[in-house]
N, CA, C and O of each residue as an XYZ file, in Angstrom:
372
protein
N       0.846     -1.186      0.000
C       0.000      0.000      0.000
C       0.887      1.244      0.000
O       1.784      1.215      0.842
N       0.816      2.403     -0.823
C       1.468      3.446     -1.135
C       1.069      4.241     -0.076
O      -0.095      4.241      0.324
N       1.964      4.930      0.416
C       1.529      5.883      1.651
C       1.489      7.587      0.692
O       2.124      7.893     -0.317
N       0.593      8.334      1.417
C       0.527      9.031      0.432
C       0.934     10.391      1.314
O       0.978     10.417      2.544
N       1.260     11.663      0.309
C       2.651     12.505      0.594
C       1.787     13.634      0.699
O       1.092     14.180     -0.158
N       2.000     13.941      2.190
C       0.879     15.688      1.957
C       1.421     16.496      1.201
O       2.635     16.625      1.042
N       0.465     17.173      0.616
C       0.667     18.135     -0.186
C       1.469     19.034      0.402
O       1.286     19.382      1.569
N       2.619     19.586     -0.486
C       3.456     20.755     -0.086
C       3.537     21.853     -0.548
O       4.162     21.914     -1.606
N       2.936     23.235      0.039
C       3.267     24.679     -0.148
C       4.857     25.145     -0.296
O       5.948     24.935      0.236
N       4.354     25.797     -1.206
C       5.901     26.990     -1.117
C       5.107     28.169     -0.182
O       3.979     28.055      0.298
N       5.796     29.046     -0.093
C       5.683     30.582      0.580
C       6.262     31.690      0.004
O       7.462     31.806     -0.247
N       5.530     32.380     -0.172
C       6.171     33.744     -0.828
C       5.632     34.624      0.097
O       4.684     34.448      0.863
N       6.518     35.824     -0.099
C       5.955     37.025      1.023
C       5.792     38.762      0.257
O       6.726     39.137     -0.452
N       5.184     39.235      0.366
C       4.975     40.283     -0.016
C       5.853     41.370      0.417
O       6.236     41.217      1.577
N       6.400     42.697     -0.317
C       7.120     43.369      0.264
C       6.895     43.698      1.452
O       7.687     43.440      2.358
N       5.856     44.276      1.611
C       5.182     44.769      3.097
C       5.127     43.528      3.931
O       5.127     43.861      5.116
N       5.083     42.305      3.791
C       5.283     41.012      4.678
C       7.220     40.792      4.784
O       7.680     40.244      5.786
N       7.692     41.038      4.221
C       9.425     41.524      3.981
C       9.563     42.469      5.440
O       9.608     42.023      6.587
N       9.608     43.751      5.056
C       9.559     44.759      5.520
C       9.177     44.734      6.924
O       9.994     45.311      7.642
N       8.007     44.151      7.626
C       7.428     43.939      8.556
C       8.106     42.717      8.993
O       8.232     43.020     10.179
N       8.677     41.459      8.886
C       9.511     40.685      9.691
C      10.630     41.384      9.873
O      11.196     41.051     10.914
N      11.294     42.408      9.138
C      12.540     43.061      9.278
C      12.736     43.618     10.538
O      13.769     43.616     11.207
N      10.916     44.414     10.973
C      11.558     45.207     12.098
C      11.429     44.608     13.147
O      11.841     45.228     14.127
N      10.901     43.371     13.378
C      10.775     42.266     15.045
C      11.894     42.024     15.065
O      12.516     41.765     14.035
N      12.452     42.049     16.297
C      13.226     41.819     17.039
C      13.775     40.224     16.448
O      12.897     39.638     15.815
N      15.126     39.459     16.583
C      15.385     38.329     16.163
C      14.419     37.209     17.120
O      13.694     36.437     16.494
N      14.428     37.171     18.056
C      13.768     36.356     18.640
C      12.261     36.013     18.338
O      11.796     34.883     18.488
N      11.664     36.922     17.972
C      10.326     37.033     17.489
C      10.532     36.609     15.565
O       9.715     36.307     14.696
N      11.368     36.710     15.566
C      11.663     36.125     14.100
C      11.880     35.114     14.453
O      10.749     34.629     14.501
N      12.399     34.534     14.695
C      12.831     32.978     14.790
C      11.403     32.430     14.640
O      10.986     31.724     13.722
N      10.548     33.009     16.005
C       9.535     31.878     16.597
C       8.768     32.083     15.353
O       8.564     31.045     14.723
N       8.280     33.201     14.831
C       7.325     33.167     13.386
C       7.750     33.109     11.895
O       7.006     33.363     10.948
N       9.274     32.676     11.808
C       9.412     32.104     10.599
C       9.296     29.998     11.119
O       9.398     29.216     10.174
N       9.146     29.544     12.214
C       9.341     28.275     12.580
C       7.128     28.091     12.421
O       6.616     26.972     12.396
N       6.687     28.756     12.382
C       5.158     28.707     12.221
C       4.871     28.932     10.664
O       3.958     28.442      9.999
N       5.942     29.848     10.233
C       5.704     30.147      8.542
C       6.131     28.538      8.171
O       5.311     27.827      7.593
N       6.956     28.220      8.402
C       7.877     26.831      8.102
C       6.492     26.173      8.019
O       5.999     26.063      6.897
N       5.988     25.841      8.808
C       4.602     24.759      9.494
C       3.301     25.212      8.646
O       2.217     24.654      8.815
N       3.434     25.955      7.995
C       2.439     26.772      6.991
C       2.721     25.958      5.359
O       1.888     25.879      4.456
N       3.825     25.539      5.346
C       4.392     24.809      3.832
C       3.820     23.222      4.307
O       3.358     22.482      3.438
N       3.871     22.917      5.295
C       3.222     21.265      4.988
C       1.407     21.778      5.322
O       0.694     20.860      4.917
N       0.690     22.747      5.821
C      -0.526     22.732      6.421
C      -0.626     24.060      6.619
O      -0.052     24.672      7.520
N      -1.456     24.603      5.669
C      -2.083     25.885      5.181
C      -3.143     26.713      6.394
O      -3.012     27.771      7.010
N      -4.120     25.753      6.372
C      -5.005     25.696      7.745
C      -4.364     24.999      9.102
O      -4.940     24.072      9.671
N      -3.527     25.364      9.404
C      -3.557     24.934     10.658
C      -4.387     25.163     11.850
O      -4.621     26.366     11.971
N      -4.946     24.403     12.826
C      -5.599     24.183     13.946
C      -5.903     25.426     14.537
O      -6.950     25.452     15.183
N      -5.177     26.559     14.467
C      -4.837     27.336     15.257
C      -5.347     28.717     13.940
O      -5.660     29.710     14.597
N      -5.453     28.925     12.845
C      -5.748     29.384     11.565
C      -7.112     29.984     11.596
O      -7.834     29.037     11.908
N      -7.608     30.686     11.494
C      -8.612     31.543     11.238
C      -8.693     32.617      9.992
O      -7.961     33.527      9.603
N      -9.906     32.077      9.577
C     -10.615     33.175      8.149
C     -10.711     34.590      8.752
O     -11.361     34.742      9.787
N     -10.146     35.553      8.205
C     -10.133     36.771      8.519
C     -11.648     37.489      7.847
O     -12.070     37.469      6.691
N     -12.281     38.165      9.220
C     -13.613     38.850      8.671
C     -13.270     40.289      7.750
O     -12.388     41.139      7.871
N     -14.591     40.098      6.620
C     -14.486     40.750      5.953
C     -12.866     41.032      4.836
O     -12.275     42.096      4.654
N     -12.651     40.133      4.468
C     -11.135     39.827      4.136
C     -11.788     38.302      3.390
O     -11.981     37.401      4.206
N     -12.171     37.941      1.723
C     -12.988     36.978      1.430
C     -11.103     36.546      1.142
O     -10.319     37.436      0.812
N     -10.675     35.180      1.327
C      -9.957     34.667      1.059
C      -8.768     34.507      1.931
O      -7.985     33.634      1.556
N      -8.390     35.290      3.241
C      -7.752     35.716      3.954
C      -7.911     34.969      4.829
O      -8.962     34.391      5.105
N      -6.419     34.854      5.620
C      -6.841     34.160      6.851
C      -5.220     34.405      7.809
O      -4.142     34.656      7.270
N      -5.470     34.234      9.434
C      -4.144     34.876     10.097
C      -4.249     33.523     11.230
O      -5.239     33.019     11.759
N      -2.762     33.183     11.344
C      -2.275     32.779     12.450
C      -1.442     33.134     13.566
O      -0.550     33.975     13.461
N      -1.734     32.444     14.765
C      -1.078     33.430     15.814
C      -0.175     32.609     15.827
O      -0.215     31.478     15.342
N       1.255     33.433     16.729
C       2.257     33.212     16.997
C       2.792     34.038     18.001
O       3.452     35.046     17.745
N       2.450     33.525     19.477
C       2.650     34.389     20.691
C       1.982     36.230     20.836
O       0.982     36.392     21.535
N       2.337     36.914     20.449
C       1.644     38.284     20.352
C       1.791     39.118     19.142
O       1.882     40.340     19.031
N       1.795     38.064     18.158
C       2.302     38.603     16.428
C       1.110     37.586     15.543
O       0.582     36.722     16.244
N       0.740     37.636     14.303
C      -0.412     37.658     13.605
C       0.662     37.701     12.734
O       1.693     38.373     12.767
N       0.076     36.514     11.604
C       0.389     36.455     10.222
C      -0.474     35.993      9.250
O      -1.020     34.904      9.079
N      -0.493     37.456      8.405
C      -1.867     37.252      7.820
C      -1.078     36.588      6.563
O       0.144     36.578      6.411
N      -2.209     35.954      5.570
C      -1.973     35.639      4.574
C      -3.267     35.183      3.474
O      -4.399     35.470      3.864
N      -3.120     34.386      1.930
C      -4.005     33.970      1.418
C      -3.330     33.059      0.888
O      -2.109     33.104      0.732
N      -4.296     31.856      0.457
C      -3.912     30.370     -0.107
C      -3.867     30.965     -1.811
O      -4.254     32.012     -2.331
N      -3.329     29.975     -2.234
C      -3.809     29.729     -3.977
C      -3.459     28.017     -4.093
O      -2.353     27.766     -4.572
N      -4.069     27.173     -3.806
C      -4.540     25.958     -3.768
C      -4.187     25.684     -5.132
O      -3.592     24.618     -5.285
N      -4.441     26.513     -6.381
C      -4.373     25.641     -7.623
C      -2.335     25.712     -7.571
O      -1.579     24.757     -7.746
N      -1.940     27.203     -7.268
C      -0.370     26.963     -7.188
C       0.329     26.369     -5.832
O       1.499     26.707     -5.653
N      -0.248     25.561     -4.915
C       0.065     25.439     -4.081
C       1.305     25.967     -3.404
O       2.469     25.588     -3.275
N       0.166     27.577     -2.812
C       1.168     29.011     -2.925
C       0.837     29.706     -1.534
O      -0.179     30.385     -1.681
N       1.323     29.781     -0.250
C       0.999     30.406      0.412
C       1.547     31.782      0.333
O       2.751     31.881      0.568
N       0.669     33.222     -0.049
C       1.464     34.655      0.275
C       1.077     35.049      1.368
O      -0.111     35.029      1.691
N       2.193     35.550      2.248
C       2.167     36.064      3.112
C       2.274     37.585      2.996
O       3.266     38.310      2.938
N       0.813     37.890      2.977
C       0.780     39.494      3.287
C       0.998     40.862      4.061
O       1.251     42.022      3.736
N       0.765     40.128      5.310
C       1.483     41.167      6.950
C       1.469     40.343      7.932
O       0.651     39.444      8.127
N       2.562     40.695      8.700
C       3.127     40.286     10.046
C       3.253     41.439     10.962
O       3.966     42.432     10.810
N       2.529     41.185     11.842
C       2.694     42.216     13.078
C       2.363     42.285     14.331
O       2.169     41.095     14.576
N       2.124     42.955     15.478
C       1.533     42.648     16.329
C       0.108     42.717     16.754
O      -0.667     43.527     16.244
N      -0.232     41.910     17.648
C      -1.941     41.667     17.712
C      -2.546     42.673     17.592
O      -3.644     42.741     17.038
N      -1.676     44.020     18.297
C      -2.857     44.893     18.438
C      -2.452     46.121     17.216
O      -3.079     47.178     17.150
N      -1.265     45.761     16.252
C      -1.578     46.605     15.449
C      -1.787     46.223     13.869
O      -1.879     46.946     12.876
N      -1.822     44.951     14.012
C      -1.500     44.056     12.465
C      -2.715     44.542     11.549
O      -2.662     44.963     10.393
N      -3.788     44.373     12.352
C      -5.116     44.392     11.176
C      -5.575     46.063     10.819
O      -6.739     46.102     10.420
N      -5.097     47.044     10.864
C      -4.400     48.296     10.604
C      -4.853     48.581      9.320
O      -4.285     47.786      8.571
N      -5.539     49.262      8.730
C      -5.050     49.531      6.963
C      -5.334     48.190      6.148
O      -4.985     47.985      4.985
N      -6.202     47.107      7.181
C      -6.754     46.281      5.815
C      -8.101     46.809      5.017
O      -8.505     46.208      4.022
């Protein structure tokens, strides 16, 4: 019996998703590129929520930082659109 191979994401990030990991601190980088990592085998993770009013959108937490993003399922493509903190991430959507 063939065991079968979850599907695997790439990740791309948007300038403004660039830009915005640049200015956290290293430690806070570490912990939310090790959740971006976990985003390439499992898109929805457990922890993953559809962002309201945002049709396609969706953010995961990672201690007191939010990473928003959107799927493309046919390119099995996660973009990551903004990273920031809880209370200022959803800002200017």
């Amino acid at each position: 019996m063939a065991s079968k191979q979850a599907a695997r994401f790439s990740v791309e990030f948007t300038r403004q998703a660039e830009r915005d990991l640049k200015r956290i601190d290293r430690q806070h980088q570490e912990q939310i590129r090790d959740t971006i990592n976990l985003l390439e085998q499992d898109p929805r993770p457990h922890n993953s929520e559809s962002l309201a009013g945002e049709k396609g959108a969706f953010r995961v937490r990672t201690g007191d930082y939010r990473i928003l993003y959107t799927i493309d399922y046919k390119k099995s493509v996660v973009y990551i659109t903004k990273i920031g903190d809880r209370k200022d991430v959803y800002r200017g959507l």
